[in-house]
VMD Tcl script that draws the C-alpha trace (Angstrom):
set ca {
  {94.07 109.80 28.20}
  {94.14 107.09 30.48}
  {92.39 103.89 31.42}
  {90.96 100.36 28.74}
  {88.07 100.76 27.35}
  {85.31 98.84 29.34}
  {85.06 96.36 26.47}
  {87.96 95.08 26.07}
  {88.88 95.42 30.23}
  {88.23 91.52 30.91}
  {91.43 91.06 28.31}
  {93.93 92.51 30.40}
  {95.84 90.65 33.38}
  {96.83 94.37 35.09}
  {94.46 97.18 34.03}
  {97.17 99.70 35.56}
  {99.60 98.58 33.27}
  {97.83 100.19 30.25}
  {96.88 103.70 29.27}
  {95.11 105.05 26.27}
  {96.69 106.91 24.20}
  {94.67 107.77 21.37}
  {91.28 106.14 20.49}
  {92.10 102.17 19.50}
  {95.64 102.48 20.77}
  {96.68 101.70 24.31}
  {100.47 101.91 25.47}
  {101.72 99.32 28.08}
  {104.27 100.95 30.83}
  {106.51 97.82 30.96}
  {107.31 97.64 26.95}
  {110.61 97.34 26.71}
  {112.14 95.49 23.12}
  {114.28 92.46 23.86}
  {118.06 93.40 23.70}
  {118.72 92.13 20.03}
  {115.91 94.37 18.84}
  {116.64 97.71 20.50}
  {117.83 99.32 16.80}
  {115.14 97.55 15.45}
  {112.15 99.76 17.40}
  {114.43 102.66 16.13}
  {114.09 101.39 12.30}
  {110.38 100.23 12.51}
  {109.43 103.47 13.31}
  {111.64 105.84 10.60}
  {109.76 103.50 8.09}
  {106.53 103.70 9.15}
  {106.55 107.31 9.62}
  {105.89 108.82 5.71}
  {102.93 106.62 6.02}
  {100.72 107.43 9.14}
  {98.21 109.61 7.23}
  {98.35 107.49 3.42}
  {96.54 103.95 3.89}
  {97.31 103.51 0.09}
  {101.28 104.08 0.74}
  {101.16 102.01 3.77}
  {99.72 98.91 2.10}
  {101.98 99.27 -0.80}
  {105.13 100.05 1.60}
  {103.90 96.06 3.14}
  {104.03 94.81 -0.20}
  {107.35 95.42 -0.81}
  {108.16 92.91 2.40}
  {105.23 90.56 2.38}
  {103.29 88.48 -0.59}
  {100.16 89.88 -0.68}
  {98.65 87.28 -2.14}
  {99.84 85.08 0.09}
  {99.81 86.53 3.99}
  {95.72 87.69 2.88}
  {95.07 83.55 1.88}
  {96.91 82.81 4.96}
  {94.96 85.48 7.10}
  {91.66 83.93 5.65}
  {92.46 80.50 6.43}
  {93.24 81.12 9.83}
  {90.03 82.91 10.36}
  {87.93 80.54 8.77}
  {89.29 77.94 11.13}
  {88.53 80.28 14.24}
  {85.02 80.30 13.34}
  {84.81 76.46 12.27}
  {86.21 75.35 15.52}
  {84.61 77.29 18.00}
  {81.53 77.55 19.63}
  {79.23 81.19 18.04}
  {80.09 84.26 20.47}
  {82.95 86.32 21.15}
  {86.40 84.99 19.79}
  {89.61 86.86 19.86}
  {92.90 86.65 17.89}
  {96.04 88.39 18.76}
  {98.50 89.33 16.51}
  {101.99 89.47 17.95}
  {104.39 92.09 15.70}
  {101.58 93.36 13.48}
  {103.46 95.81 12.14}
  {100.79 97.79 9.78}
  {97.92 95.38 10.08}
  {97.52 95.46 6.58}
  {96.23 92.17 6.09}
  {93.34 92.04 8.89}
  {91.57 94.95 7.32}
  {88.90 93.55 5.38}
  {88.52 90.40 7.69}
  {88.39 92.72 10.79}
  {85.22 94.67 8.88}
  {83.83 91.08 7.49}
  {83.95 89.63 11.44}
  {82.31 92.19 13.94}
  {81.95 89.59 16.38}
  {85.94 88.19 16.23}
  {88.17 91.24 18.07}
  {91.53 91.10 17.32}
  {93.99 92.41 19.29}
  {96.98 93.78 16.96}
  {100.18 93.65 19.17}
  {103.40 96.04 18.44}
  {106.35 97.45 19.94}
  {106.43 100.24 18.05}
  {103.68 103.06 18.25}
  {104.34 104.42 15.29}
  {103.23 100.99 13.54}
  {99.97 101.05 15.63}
  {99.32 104.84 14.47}
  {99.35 103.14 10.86}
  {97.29 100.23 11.97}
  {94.56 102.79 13.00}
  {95.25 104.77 9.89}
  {94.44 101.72 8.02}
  {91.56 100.68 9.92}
  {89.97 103.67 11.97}
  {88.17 103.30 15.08}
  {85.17 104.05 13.81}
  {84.51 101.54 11.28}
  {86.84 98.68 13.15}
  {85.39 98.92 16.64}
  {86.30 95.07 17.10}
  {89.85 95.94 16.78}
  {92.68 97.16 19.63}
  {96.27 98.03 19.21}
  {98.41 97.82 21.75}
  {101.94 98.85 22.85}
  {103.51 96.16 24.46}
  {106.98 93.65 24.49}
  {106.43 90.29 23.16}
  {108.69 89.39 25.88}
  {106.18 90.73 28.66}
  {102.39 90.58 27.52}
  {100.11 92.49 29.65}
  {97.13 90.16 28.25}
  {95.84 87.18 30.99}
  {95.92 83.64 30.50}
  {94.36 81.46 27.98}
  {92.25 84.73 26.04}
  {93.30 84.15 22.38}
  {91.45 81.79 19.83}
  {93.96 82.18 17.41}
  {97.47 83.42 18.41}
  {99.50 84.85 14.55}
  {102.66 86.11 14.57}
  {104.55 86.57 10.98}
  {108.46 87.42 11.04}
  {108.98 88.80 14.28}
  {110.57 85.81 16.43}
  {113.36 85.43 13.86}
  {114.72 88.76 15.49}
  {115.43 87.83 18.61}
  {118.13 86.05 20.13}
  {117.53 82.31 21.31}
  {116.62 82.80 25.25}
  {114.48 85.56 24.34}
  {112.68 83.24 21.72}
  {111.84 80.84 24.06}
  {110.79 83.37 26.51}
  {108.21 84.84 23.87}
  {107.06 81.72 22.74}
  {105.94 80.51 25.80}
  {104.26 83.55 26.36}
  {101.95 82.71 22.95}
  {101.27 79.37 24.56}
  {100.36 81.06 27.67}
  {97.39 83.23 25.24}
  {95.99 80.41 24.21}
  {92.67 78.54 24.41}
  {93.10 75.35 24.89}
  {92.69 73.86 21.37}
  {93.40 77.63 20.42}
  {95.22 77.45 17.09}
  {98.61 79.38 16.30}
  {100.42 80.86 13.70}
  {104.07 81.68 13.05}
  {106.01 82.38 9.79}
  {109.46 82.72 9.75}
  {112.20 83.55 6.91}
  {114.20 80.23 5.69}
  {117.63 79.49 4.86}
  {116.76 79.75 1.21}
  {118.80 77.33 -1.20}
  {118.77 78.97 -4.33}
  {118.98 82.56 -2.94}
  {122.15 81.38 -0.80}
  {123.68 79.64 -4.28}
  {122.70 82.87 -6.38}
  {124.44 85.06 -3.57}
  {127.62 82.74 -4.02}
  {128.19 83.05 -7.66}
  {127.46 86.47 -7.03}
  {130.11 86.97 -4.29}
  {128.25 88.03 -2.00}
  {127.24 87.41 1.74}
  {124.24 86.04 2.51}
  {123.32 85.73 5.88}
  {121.67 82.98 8.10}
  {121.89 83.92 11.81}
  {122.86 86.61 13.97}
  {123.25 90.26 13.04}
  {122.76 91.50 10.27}
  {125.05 94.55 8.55}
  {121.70 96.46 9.29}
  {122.50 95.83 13.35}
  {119.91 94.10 13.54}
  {119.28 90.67 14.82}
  {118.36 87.43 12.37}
  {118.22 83.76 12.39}
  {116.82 81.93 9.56}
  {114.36 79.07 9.92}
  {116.57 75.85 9.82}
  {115.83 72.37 11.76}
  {117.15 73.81 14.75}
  {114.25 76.58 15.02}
  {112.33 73.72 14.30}
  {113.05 71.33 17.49}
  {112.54 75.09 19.09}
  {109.07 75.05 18.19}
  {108.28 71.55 18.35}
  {109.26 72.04 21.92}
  {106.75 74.58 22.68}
  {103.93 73.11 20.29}
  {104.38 69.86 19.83}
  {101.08 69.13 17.74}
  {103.21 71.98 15.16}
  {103.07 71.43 11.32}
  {105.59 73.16 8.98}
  {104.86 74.57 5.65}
  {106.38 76.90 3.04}
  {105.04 80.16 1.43}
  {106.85 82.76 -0.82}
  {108.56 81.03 -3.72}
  {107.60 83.49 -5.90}
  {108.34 86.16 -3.71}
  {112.10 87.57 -3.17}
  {112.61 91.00 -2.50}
  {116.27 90.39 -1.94}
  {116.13 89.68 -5.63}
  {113.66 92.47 -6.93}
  {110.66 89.82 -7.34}
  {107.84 91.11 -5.78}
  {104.89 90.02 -8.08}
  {101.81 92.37 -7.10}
  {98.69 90.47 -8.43}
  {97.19 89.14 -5.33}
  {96.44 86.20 -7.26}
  {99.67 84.91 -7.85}
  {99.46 84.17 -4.21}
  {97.61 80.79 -4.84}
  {100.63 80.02 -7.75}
  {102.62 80.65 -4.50}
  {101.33 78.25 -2.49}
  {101.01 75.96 -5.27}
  {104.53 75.72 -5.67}
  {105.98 76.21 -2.04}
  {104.18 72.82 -1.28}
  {105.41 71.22 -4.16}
  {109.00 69.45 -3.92}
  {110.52 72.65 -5.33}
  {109.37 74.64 -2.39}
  {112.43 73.37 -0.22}
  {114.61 74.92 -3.04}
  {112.80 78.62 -3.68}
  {110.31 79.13 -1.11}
  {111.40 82.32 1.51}
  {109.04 81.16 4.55}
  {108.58 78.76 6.75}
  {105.40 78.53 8.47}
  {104.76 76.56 11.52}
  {100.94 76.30 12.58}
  {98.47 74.07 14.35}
  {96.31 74.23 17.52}
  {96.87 73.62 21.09}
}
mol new
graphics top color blue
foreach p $ca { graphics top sphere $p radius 0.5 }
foreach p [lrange $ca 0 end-1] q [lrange $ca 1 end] { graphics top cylinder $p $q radius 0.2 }
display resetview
Protein backbone atom coordinates (compact mmCIF):
# COMPACT_ATOMS: atom_id res chain seq x y z
CA UNK A 1 0.00 0.00 0.00
CA UNK A 2 1.20 3.30 -0.46
CA UNK A 3 0.34 6.92 0.05
CA UNK A 4 -1.40 9.09 3.79
CA UNK A 5 -4.61 8.96 4.10
CA UNK A 6 -6.25 12.28 2.86
CA UNK A 7 -7.10 13.14 6.46
CA UNK A 8 -4.35 13.20 8.09
CA UNK A 9 -2.16 14.54 4.67
CA UNK A 10 -1.99 18.32 6.00
CA UNK A 11 0.20 16.60 9.08
CA UNK A 12 3.02 15.61 7.14
CA UNK A 13 6.05 17.98 6.06
CA UNK A 14 7.02 15.34 2.93
CA UNK A 15 4.07 13.17 1.83
CA UNK A 16 6.75 10.96 -0.16
CA UNK A 17 8.42 10.16 2.84
CA UNK A 18 5.53 7.94 4.12
CA UNK A 19 3.83 4.81 2.90
CA UNK A 20 0.99 2.82 4.29
CA UNK A 21 1.52 -0.14 5.38
CA UNK A 22 -1.43 -1.57 6.84
CA UNK A 23 -4.66 0.38 7.67
CA UNK A 24 -3.66 3.04 10.73
CA UNK A 25 0.01 2.34 10.29
CA UNK A 26 2.27 4.30 8.00
CA UNK A 27 6.17 3.56 7.75
CA UNK A 28 8.56 6.57 7.20
CA UNK A 29 11.62 5.71 4.64
CA UNK A 30 14.19 7.75 6.65
CA UNK A 31 13.63 5.86 10.23
CA UNK A 32 16.67 5.05 11.30
CA UNK A 33 17.16 4.54 15.55
CA UNK A 34 19.83 6.81 16.99
CA UNK A 35 23.17 4.85 17.45
CA UNK A 36 22.74 4.06 21.29
CA UNK A 37 19.41 2.45 20.50
CA UNK A 38 20.17 0.18 17.55
CA UNK A 39 19.83 -3.20 20.03
CA UNK A 40 17.12 -1.55 21.49
CA UNK A 41 14.67 -1.67 18.08
CA UNK A 42 15.96 -5.34 18.10
CA UNK A 43 14.55 -5.91 21.86
CA UNK A 44 11.33 -3.77 21.49
CA UNK A 45 10.25 -5.86 18.93
CA UNK A 46 11.08 -9.73 20.42
CA UNK A 47 8.82 -8.36 23.30
CA UNK A 48 6.13 -7.11 21.62
CA UNK A 49 5.80 -9.95 19.36
CA UNK A 50 3.67 -12.80 21.67
CA UNK A 51 1.32 -9.96 21.90
CA UNK A 52 0.19 -8.58 18.43
CA UNK A 53 -3.09 -10.56 18.33
CA UNK A 54 -3.93 -10.55 22.61
CA UNK A 55 -4.97 -6.84 23.67
CA UNK A 56 -5.46 -8.41 27.20
CA UNK A 57 -1.62 -9.74 27.23
CA UNK A 58 -0.43 -6.59 25.78
CA UNK A 59 -1.90 -4.32 28.45
CA UNK A 60 -0.81 -6.59 31.15
CA UNK A 61 2.82 -7.06 29.46
CA UNK A 62 2.74 -2.65 29.98
CA UNK A 63 1.93 -3.15 33.42
CA UNK A 64 4.73 -4.89 34.33
CA UNK A 65 6.91 -1.55 33.16
CA UNK A 66 4.50 1.26 33.76
CA UNK A 67 1.99 2.23 36.87
CA UNK A 68 -1.15 1.91 35.54
CA UNK A 69 -2.68 3.87 37.77
CA UNK A 70 -0.52 6.40 37.33
CA UNK A 71 0.55 6.95 33.35
CA UNK A 72 -3.80 6.65 32.78
CA UNK A 73 -4.16 9.87 35.61
CA UNK A 74 -1.32 11.37 33.85
CA UNK A 75 -2.79 10.65 30.27
CA UNK A 76 -6.14 12.25 31.56
CA UNK A 77 -4.66 15.26 32.87
CA UNK A 78 -2.88 16.06 29.90
CA UNK A 79 -5.95 15.72 27.85
CA UNK A 80 -8.10 17.60 29.93
CA UNK A 81 -5.69 20.47 29.63
CA UNK A 82 -5.69 20.13 25.68
CA UNK A 83 -9.26 20.72 25.64
CA UNK A 84 -9.28 23.53 28.48
CA UNK A 85 -6.74 25.54 26.67
CA UNK A 86 -7.67 25.50 23.27
CA UNK A 87 -10.04 26.90 21.12
CA UNK A 88 -13.22 23.77 20.04
CA UNK A 89 -12.05 22.04 16.62
CA UNK A 90 -9.44 19.79 15.61
CA UNK A 91 -6.48 19.30 18.18
CA UNK A 92 -3.73 16.83 17.85
CA UNK A 93 -1.29 15.16 20.30
CA UNK A 94 1.69 13.18 19.36
CA UNK A 95 3.10 10.66 21.26
CA UNK A 96 6.82 10.19 20.76
CA UNK A 97 7.94 6.27 21.78
CA UNK A 98 4.39 4.99 22.34
CA UNK A 99 5.36 1.78 22.59
CA UNK A 100 1.81 -0.19 22.92
CA UNK A 101 -0.43 2.81 23.30
CA UNK A 102 -1.98 1.27 26.07
CA UNK A 103 -2.88 4.19 27.90
CA UNK A 104 -4.63 6.40 25.03
CA UNK A 105 -7.21 3.74 24.43
CA UNK A 106 -10.14 4.81 26.18
CA UNK A 107 -9.29 8.63 25.82
CA UNK A 108 -8.71 8.12 22.03
CA UNK A 109 -12.57 6.53 21.91
CA UNK A 110 -13.83 9.32 24.61
CA UNK A 111 -12.19 12.30 22.13
CA UNK A 112 -13.25 11.75 18.38
CA UNK A 113 -12.41 15.16 17.64
CA UNK A 114 -8.55 15.12 19.36
CA UNK A 115 -6.28 12.74 16.73
CA UNK A 116 -3.37 11.55 18.16
CA UNK A 117 -0.61 10.63 16.38
CA UNK A 118 1.22 7.55 18.25
CA UNK A 119 4.95 7.74 17.18
CA UNK A 120 7.38 4.47 17.24
CA UNK A 121 10.43 3.11 15.91
CA UNK A 122 9.48 -0.12 16.04
CA UNK A 123 6.59 -1.61 13.82
CA UNK A 124 6.03 -4.30 15.70
CA UNK A 125 4.89 -1.88 18.69
CA UNK A 126 2.54 -0.04 16.22
CA UNK A 127 1.02 -3.57 15.06
CA UNK A 128 0.08 -3.79 18.94
CA UNK A 129 -1.06 -0.25 19.09
CA UNK A 130 -3.62 -1.14 16.31
CA UNK A 131 -4.29 -4.43 18.00
CA UNK A 132 -5.24 -2.46 20.96
CA UNK A 133 -7.15 0.10 19.30
CA UNK A 134 -8.37 -1.02 15.71
CA UNK A 135 -8.97 1.21 12.94
CA UNK A 136 -12.28 0.87 12.95
CA UNK A 137 -13.39 2.03 16.20
CA UNK A 138 -10.20 4.61 16.65
CA UNK A 139 -10.43 6.42 13.33
CA UNK A 140 -8.88 9.61 15.14
CA UNK A 141 -5.80 7.71 15.73
CA UNK A 142 -2.39 7.16 13.35
CA UNK A 143 0.70 5.20 14.03
CA UNK A 144 3.57 5.91 12.49
CA UNK A 145 7.09 4.53 11.82
CA UNK A 146 9.47 7.07 12.23
CA UNK A 147 13.07 8.20 14.26
CA UNK A 148 12.58 10.58 16.99
CA UNK A 149 15.71 11.92 15.70
CA UNK A 150 14.12 12.78 12.16
CA UNK A 151 10.22 13.49 12.36
CA UNK A 152 8.54 13.50 9.12
CA UNK A 153 5.61 15.68 10.83
CA UNK A 154 5.74 19.82 9.84
CA UNK A 155 6.15 22.56 12.10
CA UNK A 156 4.16 23.70 14.98
CA UNK A 157 1.09 20.67 14.42
CA UNK A 158 0.93 19.19 17.98
CA UNK A 159 -1.31 20.56 20.91
CA UNK A 160 0.16 18.40 23.25
CA UNK A 161 3.60 16.80 22.54
CA UNK A 162 4.01 13.26 25.43
CA UNK A 163 6.79 11.29 25.44
CA UNK A 164 7.29 8.73 28.58
CA UNK A 165 10.84 6.91 28.94
CA UNK A 166 12.21 7.08 25.65
CA UNK A 167 14.82 10.11 25.78
CA UNK A 168 16.62 8.45 28.71
CA UNK A 169 17.97 6.00 25.92
CA UNK A 170 19.79 7.99 23.98
CA UNK A 171 23.07 9.40 24.24
CA UNK A 172 23.43 13.26 25.08
CA UNK A 173 23.82 14.91 21.37
CA UNK A 174 21.14 12.78 20.23
CA UNK A 175 18.91 14.07 23.20
CA UNK A 176 19.24 17.40 22.33
CA UNK A 177 18.72 16.68 18.77
CA UNK A 178 15.24 14.98 19.62
CA UNK A 179 14.23 17.44 21.93
CA UNK A 180 14.37 20.17 19.79
CA UNK A 181 12.56 18.34 17.38
CA UNK A 182 9.38 18.17 20.13
CA UNK A 183 9.75 21.91 20.39
CA UNK A 184 9.70 22.16 16.74
CA UNK A 185 5.82 20.08 16.98
CA UNK A 186 4.57 22.40 19.00
CA UNK A 187 1.80 25.03 19.07
CA UNK A 188 2.80 27.81 20.43
CA UNK A 189 1.46 27.59 24.02
CA UNK A 190 1.28 23.77 23.00
CA UNK A 191 1.89 21.88 26.25
CA UNK A 192 4.53 18.92 26.63
CA UNK A 193 5.14 15.97 28.40
CA UNK A 194 8.21 13.93 29.31
CA UNK A 195 8.83 11.30 32.06
CA UNK A 196 11.99 10.00 32.66
CA UNK A 197 13.49 7.22 35.18
CA UNK A 198 15.41 8.88 38.34
CA UNK A 199 18.44 8.14 40.16
CA UNK A 200 16.37 6.51 42.85
CA UNK A 201 17.81 6.88 46.54
CA UNK A 202 16.51 4.08 48.26
CA UNK A 203 16.67 1.63 45.30
CA UNK A 204 20.51 2.67 44.83
CA UNK A 205 21.01 2.12 48.94
CA UNK A 206 18.94 -1.28 48.79
CA UNK A 207 21.20 -2.35 45.71
CA UNK A 208 24.34 -1.51 47.98
CA UNK A 209 23.62 -3.59 50.94
CA UNK A 210 22.67 -5.98 48.49
CA UNK A 211 25.98 -5.92 46.55
CA UNK A 212 24.87 -5.23 43.69
CA UNK A 213 25.25 -2.73 40.71
CA UNK A 214 22.91 -0.35 40.13
CA UNK A 215 23.21 1.71 37.31
CA UNK A 216 22.79 5.51 36.55
CA UNK A 217 24.10 6.34 33.03
CA UNK A 218 25.35 4.77 30.06
CA UNK A 219 24.89 1.16 29.02
CA UNK A 220 23.35 -1.00 30.56
CA UNK A 221 24.48 -5.01 30.89
CA UNK A 222 21.34 -5.33 28.57
CA UNK A 223 23.52 -3.18 25.71
CA UNK A 224 21.41 -0.88 25.89
CA UNK A 225 21.73 2.77 26.47
CA UNK A 226 20.51 4.65 29.98
CA UNK A 227 20.90 7.79 31.84
CA UNK A 228 18.90 8.46 34.83
CA UNK A 229 17.14 11.74 35.48
CA UNK A 230 19.60 13.77 37.72
CA UNK A 231 20.05 17.80 37.76
CA UNK A 232 22.08 17.57 34.83
CA UNK A 233 19.08 16.19 32.54
CA UNK A 234 17.44 18.83 34.20
CA UNK A 235 19.51 22.08 32.97
CA UNK A 236 19.04 19.79 29.58
CA UNK A 237 15.51 20.42 29.59
CA UNK A 238 15.32 23.65 31.11
CA UNK A 239 17.35 24.59 28.11
CA UNK A 240 14.91 23.51 25.62
CA UNK A 241 11.69 24.48 27.75
CA UNK A 242 12.42 26.89 29.91
CA UNK A 243 8.74 27.50 31.30
CA UNK A 244 9.46 23.31 32.42
CA UNK A 245 8.13 22.08 35.85
CA UNK A 246 9.46 18.83 37.43
CA UNK A 247 7.47 16.33 39.29
CA UNK A 248 7.70 12.74 40.57
CA UNK A 249 5.46 9.65 39.91
CA UNK A 250 6.04 5.92 40.81
CA UNK A 251 6.91 5.56 44.48
CA UNK A 252 4.94 2.78 44.79
CA UNK A 253 5.99 1.31 41.75
CA UNK A 254 9.47 -0.72 41.39
CA UNK A 255 9.69 -3.45 39.17
CA UNK A 256 13.38 -3.74 39.81
CA UNK A 257 12.12 -4.77 43.20
CA UNK A 258 8.99 -7.01 42.29
CA UNK A 259 6.43 -4.09 43.35
CA UNK A 260 4.14 -3.66 40.78
CA UNK A 261 0.78 -2.94 42.61
CA UNK A 262 -2.10 -3.59 39.91
CA UNK A 263 -5.18 -1.68 41.32
CA UNK A 264 -5.37 1.28 39.13
CA UNK A 265 -6.29 3.09 42.08
CA UNK A 266 -3.30 2.98 43.94
CA UNK A 267 -2.18 5.32 41.27
CA UNK A 268 -3.64 8.42 43.15
CA UNK A 269 -1.69 6.87 46.61
CA UNK A 270 1.16 7.24 44.03
CA UNK A 271 0.97 10.55 43.33
CA UNK A 272 0.06 11.31 46.76
CA UNK A 273 3.24 10.32 47.97
CA UNK A 274 5.74 11.13 45.03
CA UNK A 275 4.78 14.86 45.78
CA UNK A 276 5.19 14.54 49.25
CA UNK A 277 8.86 15.10 50.75
CA UNK A 278 9.36 11.33 50.59
CA UNK A 279 8.99 11.33 46.87
CA UNK A 280 12.75 12.49 46.41
CA UNK A 281 13.63 9.28 48.41
CA UNK A 282 11.21 6.39 46.62
CA UNK A 283 9.68 7.84 43.68
CA UNK A 284 11.12 6.03 40.10
CA UNK A 285 10.09 9.07 37.68
CA UNK A 286 10.72 12.23 37.01
CA UNK A 287 8.36 14.12 35.02
CA UNK A 288 9.06 17.35 33.38
CA UNK A 289 5.89 19.16 31.81
CA UNK A 290 4.49 22.55 30.98
CA UNK A 291 3.50 24.48 27.79
CA UNK A 292 5.30 26.46 25.29
Amino acid sequence: MTGIPSAWQALFADAGRLHEVADGILADSRCRPAFAQKEEVDLRDAVAEPFFRSPGAAVAEAARHHSRGVMLRRAREQVARVTSRTAAGERIIVDLGCGFGWHWVDLSAENPTIRFVLIDFSMTNLRVCRTLMPVERHSNVLCVQASILDLPLREAVADLAWSVQVMQHMAGPERALALHGMKRLLKPGGAFYVAWLRDVPAVRALYALAAKRYHRRGRTPLGLHLDRFDDSIRDELLAVFPSGRISRSESLFHPELRLRPPAVWIGGLDLALSGSPLGGLLARQAEFSGET
